[in-house]
C-alpha positions in Angstrom: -8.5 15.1 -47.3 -11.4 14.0 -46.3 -10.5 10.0 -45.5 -8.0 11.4 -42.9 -10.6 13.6 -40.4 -11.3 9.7 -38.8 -7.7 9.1 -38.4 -7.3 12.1 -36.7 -10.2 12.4 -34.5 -9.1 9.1 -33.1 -5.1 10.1 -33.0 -7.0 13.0 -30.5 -9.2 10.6 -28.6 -5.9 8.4 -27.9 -4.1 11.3 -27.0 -6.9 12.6 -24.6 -7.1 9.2 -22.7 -3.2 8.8 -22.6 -3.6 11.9 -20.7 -6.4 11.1 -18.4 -4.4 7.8 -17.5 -1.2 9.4 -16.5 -2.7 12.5 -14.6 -5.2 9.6 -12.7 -8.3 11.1 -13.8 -9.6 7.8 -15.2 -8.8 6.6 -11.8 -8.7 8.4 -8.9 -5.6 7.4 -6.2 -6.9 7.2 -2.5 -4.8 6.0 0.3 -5.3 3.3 3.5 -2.4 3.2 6.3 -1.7 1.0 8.9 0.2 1.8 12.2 2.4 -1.1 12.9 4.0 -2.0 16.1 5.8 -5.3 18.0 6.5 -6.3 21.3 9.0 -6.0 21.6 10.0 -3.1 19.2 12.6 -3.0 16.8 11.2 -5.3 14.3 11.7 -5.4 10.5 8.4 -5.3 8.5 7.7 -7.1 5.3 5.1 -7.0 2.9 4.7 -10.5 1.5 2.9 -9.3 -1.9 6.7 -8.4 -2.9 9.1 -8.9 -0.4 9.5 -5.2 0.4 11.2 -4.0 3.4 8.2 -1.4 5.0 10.4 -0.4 8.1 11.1 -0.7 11.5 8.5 -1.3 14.6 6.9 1.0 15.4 5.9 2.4 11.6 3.3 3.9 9.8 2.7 2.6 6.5 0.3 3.9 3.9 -1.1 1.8 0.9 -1.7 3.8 -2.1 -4.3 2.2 -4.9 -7.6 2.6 -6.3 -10.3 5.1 -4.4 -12.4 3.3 -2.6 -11.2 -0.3 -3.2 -10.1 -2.5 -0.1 -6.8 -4.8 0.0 -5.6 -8.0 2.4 -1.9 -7.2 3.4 0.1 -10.0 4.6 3.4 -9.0 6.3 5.9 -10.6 8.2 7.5 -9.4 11.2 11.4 -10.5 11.7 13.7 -9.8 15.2 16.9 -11.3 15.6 16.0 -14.0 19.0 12.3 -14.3 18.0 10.2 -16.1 16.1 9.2 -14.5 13.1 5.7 -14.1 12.6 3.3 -13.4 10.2 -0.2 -11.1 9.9 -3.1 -9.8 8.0 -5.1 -7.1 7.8 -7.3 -5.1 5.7 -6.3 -1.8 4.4 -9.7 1.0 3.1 -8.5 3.3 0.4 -10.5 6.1 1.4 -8.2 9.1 2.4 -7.0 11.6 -0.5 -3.4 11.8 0.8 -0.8 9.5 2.4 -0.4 11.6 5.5 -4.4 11.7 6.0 -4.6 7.9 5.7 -1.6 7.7 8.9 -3.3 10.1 10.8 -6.2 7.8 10.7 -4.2 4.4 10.2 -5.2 0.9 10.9 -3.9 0.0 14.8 -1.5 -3.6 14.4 0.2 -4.6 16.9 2.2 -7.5 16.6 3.8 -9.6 20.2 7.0 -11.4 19.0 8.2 -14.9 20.8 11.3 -15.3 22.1 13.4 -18.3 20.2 13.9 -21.1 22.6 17.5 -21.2 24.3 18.2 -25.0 23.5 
């Protein structure tokens, strides 16, 4: 009986830290958020870390990850008759919620280039 107390003990540390990980108390979520508009408007954003589609100019975007850490988007900005174009920016992770972060997001604004006629 005795040879198992270890085994268990560390069966309940596991467990504890399993829980800490999923609930985010080992690491705390913050959010950074970035305001993105194009001249002209109507452009389709995307983030070139993955190829995901963020939305339409003008959007707000935010950028959840570790409190207090810092990250370099790149996205690309694409509108049928212009010239797609590309942009980077850093993003703070130091707002508690998603709509916080857009309240105070990152200004980006983006002027597209007409495609030549020829």
């Amino acid at each position: 009986m005795l040879g198992r107390h270890p085994v268990v003990t560390l069966s309940a540390i596991l467990a504890v830290s399993a829980v800490l990980l999923l609930s985010g108390c080992a690491s705390p979520n913050k959010y950074g958020a970035a305001k993105i508009g194009s001249i002209p408007e109507g452009a389709e954003v995307v983030n070139l870390k993955d190829q995901s589609h963020l939305g339409m100019t003008p959007v707000k975007v935010s950028f959840p990850g570790q409190a207090d850490t810092a990250e370099f988007v790149t996205i690309q900005l694409r509108k049928p008759g212009y010239i797609d174009r590309i942009t980077s920016f850093w993003i703070n992770r130091k707002h508690k919620t998603p709509a916080d972060a857009e309240a105070n997001a990152v200004d980006i604004q983006v002027e597209l280039e007409k495609k030549s006629q020829n």
